[in-house]
C-alpha positions as CSV (number, residue, x, y, z in Angstrom):
1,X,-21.0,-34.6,108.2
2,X,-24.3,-32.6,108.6
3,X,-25.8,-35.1,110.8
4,X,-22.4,-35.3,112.9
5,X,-22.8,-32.1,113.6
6,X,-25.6,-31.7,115.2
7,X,-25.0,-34.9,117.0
8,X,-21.7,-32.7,118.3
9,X,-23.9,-30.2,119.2
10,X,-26.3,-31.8,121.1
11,X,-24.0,-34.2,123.0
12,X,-21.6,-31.1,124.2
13,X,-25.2,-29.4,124.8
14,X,-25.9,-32.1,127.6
15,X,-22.2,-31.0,129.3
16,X,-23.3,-27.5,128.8
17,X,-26.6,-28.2,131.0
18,X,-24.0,-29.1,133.8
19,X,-22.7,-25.1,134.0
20,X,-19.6,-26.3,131.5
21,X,-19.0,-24.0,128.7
22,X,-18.1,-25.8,125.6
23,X,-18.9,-23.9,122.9
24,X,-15.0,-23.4,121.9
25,X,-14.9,-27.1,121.6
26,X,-18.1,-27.3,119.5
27,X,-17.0,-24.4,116.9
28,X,-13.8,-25.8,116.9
29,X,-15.2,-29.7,115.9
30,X,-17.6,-28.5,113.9
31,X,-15.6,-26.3,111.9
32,X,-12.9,-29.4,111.2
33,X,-15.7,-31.4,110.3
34,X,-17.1,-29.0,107.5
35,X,-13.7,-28.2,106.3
36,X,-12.7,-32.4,106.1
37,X,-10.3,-31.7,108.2
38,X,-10.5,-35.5,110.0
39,X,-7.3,-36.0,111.5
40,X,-8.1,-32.5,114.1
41,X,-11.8,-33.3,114.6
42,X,-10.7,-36.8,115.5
43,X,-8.0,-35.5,118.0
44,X,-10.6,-33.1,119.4
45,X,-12.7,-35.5,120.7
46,X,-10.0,-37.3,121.9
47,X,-9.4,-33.7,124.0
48,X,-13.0,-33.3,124.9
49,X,-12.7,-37.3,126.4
50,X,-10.1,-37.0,128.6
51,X,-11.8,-33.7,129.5
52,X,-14.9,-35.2,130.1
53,X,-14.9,-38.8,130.4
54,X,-18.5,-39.3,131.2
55,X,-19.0,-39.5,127.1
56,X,-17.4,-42.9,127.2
57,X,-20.8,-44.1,128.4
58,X,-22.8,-42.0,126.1
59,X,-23.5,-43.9,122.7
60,X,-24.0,-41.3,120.7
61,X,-20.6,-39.9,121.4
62,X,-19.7,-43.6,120.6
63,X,-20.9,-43.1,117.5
64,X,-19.4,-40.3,116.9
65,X,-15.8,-41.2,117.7
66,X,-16.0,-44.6,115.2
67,X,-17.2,-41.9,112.5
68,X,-13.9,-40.4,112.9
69,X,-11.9,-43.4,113.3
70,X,-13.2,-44.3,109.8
71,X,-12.7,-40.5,108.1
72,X,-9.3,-39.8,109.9
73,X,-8.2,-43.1,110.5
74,X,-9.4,-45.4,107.8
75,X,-9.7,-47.9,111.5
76,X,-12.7,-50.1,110.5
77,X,-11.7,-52.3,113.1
78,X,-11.8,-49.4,116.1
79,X,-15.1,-47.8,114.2
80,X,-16.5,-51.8,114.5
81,X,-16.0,-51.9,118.7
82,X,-17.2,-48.4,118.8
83,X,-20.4,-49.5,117.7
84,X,-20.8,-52.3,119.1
85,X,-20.5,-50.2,122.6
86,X,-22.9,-47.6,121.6
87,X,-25.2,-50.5,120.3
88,X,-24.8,-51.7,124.1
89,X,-25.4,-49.0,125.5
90,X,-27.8,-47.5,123.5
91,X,-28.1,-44.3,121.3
92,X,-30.9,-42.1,120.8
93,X,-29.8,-41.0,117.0
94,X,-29.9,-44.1,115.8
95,X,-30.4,-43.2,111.7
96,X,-26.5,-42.1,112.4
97,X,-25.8,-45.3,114.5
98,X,-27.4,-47.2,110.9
99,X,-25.2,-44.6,108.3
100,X,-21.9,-45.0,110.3
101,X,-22.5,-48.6,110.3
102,X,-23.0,-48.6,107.0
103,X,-20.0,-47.1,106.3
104,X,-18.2,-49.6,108.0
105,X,-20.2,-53.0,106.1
106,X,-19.0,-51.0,103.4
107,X,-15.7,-50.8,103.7
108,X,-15.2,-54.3,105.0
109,X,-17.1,-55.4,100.9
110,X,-20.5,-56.3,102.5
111,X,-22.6,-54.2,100.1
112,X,-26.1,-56.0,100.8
113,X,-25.4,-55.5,105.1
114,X,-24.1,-51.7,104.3
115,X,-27.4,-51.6,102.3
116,X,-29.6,-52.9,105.0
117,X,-27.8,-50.3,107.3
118,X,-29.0,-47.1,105.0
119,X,-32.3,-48.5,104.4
120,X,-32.7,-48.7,108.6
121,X,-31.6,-45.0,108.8
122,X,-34.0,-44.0,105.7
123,X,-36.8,-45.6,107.6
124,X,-36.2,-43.3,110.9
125,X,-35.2,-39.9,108.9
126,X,-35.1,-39.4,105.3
127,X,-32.4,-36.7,105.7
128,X,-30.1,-36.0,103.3
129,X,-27.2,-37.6,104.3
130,X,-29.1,-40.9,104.7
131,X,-30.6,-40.7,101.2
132,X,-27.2,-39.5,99.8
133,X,-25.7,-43.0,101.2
134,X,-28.2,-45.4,100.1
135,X,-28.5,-43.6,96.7
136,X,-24.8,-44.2,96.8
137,X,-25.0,-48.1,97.7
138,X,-28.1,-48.8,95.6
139,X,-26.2,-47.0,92.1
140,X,-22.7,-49.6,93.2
141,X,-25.4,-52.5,93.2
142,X,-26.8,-51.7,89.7
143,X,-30.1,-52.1,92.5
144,X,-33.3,-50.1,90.3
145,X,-34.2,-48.1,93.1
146,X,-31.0,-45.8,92.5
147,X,-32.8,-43.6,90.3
148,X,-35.3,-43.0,92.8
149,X,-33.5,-42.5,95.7
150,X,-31.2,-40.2,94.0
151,X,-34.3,-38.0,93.3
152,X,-35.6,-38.4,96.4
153,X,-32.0,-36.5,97.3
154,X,-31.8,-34.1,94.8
155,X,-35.7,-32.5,96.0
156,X,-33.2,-32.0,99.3
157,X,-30.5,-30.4,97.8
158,X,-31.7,-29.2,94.1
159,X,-28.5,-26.9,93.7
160,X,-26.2,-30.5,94.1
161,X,-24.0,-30.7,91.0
162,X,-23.4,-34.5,91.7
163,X,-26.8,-35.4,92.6
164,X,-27.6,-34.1,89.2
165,X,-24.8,-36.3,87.1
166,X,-26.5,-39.4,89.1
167,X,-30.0,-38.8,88.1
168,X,-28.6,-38.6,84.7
169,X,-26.6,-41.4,84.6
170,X,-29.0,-43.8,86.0
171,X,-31.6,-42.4,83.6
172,X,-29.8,-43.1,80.9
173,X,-28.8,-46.8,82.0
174,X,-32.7,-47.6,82.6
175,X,-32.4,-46.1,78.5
176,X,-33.9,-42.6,79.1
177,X,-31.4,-40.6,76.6
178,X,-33.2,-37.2,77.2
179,X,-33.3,-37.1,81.0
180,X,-29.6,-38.0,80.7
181,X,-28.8,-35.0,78.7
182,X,-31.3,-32.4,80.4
183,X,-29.5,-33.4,83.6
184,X,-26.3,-32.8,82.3
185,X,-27.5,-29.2,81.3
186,X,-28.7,-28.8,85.0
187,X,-25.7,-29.8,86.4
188,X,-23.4,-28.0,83.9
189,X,-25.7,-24.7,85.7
190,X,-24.6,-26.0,89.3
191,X,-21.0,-26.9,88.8
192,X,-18.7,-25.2,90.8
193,X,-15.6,-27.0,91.1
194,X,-13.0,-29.2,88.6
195,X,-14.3,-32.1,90.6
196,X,-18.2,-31.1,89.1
197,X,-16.9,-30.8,85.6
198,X,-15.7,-34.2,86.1
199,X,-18.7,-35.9,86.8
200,X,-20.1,-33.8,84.1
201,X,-17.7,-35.1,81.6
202,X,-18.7,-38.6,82.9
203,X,-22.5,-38.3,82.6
204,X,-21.5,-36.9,78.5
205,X,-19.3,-39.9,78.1
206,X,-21.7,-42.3,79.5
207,X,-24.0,-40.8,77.3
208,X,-21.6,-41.6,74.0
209,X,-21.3,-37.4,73.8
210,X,-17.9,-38.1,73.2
211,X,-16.5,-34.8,71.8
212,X,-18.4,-32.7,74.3
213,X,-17.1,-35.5,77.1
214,X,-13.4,-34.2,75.7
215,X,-14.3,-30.5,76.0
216,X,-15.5,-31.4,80.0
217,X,-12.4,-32.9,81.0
218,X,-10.4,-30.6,79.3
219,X,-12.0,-28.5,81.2
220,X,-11.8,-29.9,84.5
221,X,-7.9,-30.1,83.9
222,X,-7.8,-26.4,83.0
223,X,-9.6,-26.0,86.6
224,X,-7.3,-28.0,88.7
225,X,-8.8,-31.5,88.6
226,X,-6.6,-33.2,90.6
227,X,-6.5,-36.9,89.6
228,X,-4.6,-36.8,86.8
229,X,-4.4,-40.6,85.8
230,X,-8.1,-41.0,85.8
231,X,-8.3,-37.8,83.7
232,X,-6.2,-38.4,81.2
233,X,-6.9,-42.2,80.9
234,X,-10.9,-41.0,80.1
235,X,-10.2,-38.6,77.9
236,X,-8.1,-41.9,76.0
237,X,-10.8,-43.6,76.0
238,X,-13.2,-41.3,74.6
239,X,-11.1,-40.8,71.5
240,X,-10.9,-44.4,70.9
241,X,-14.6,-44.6,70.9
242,X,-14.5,-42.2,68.3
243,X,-11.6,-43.9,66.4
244,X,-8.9,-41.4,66.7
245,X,-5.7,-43.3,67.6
246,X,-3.0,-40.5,67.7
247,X,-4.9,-38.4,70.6
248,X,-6.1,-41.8,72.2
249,X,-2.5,-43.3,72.5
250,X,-0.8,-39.8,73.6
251,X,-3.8,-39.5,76.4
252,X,-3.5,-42.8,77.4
253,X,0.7,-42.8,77.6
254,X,0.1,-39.7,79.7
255,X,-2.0,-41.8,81.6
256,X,-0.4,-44.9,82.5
257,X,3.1,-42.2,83.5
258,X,0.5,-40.0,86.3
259,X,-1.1,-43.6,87.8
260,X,0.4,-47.2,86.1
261,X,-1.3,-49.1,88.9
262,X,-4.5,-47.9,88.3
263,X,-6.7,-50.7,87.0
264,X,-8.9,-48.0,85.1
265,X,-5.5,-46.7,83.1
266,X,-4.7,-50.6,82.7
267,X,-8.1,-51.3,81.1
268,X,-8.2,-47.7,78.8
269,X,-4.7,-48.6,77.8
270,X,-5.7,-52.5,76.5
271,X,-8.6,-50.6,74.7
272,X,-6.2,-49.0,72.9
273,X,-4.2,-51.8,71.8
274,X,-7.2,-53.7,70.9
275,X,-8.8,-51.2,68.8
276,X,-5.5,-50.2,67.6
277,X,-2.7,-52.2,68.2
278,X,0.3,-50.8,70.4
279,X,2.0,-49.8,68.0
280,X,-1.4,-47.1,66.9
281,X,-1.2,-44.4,63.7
């Protein structure tokens, strides 16, 4: 929400210019943003609308409120006519018209339009938000720029723990083992929460490190990793890669009682019974 931001703070800088004071609105949308807390930014700009509802014909602020439909909402639909209004009426930050929109194509399974849309708002500002999307897209579409662009983003934020698994991982899917594993080093230095470790434990899994993998989630679950299902249902299937049935039938049981609709316990769990049979030793 970086770029939000300082679209919030230049839009409620335009009312300011007018002799209106709004820098208890800003702090206060600005702060929900950072902290992900959706639902209150979104029902702050719906405050600062009826408040002042000149923004309704400002595009940016359009922009801004389909944004939050989409984060607090999940309203693809609403976020789609927001656009389209801003669109009309025009917006001057329009590499965040192109990411929001991209979010949307997204959401609605149009990968190659959602594509186009973080391309167009590369093209205008390479920030990081922009780069972080496409990188995003490009790695979903098994497209061969995703290892660039997520360097690209990692020279803008070099401390990013995530940005760090990525280059790994699509290093070691273009079949460069050892950039894959120094990357995993780097990020193991910049790891700060369970949900780092995670993607740590990933990169070492993708990387057939399967004991280390083990020791990463293990980890992660000691920190407080929260999806438990996913968890448990990767650590299953890193000891049936390494042919241990007893561990990989316990971890995968555990999995399929946190999350038995999730498709990735479903397929760990028929891993299991192929390698093993259900029955397992």
């Amino acid at each position: 929400m970086r770029m939000a931001n300082l679209l919030i703070r230049r839009i409620l800088a335009l009312l300011s210019s007018e002799s209106q004071d709004t820098s208890d609105l800003e702090q206060a949308l600005v702060a929900s943003c950072d902290n992900g807390a959706f639902a209150e930014a979104h029902r702050i700009v719906q405050r600062i609308l009826r408040q002042y509802p000149q923004l309704s014909e400002n595009g940016d602020f359009c922009v801004l409120r389909a944004d939050l439909e989409l984060a607090a909402n999940d309203d693809v639909s609403k976020a789609k006519e927001l656009l389209e209004r801003a669109r009309a009426l025009g917006c001057v930050e329009m590499n965040f018209y192109h990411i929001v929109r991209g979010d949307v194509m997204w959401q609605t399974g149009d990968l190659r339009s959602a594509i186009y849309d973080y391309e167009q708002s590369v093209a205008l500002d390479p920030a990081a938000d922009s780069l972080f999307m496409l990188a995003q897209a490009y790695s979903a579409e098994e497209n061969e720029r995703a290892l660039e662009i997520w360097e690209q983003f990692l020279e803008k934020e070099p401390d990013n723990c995530f940005a760090h698994v990525r280059v790994g991982m699509e290093a070691t899917k273009a079949g460069d083992r050892g950039k894959g594993l120094l990357m995993a080093k780097r990020a193991e230095r910049s790891a700060r929460s369970a949900d780092d470790i995670f993607y740590i434990a990933g990169l070492y899994h993708q990387l057939r490190e399967y004991e280390t993998a083990i020791d990463m989630y293990l980890k992660a679950n000691r920190l407080g990793y929260r999806h438990k299902g996913t968890l448990y249902a990767s650590i299953a299937a890193c000891h049936v890669s390494l042919g241990e049935a007893k561990p990989a039938r316990e971890y995968a049981e555990w999995a399929r009682r946190c999350d038995p609709e999730s498709e990735d316990v479903k397929r760990v769990w028929q891993e299991y019974v192929t390698t093993f049979g259900k029955r397992g030793s």
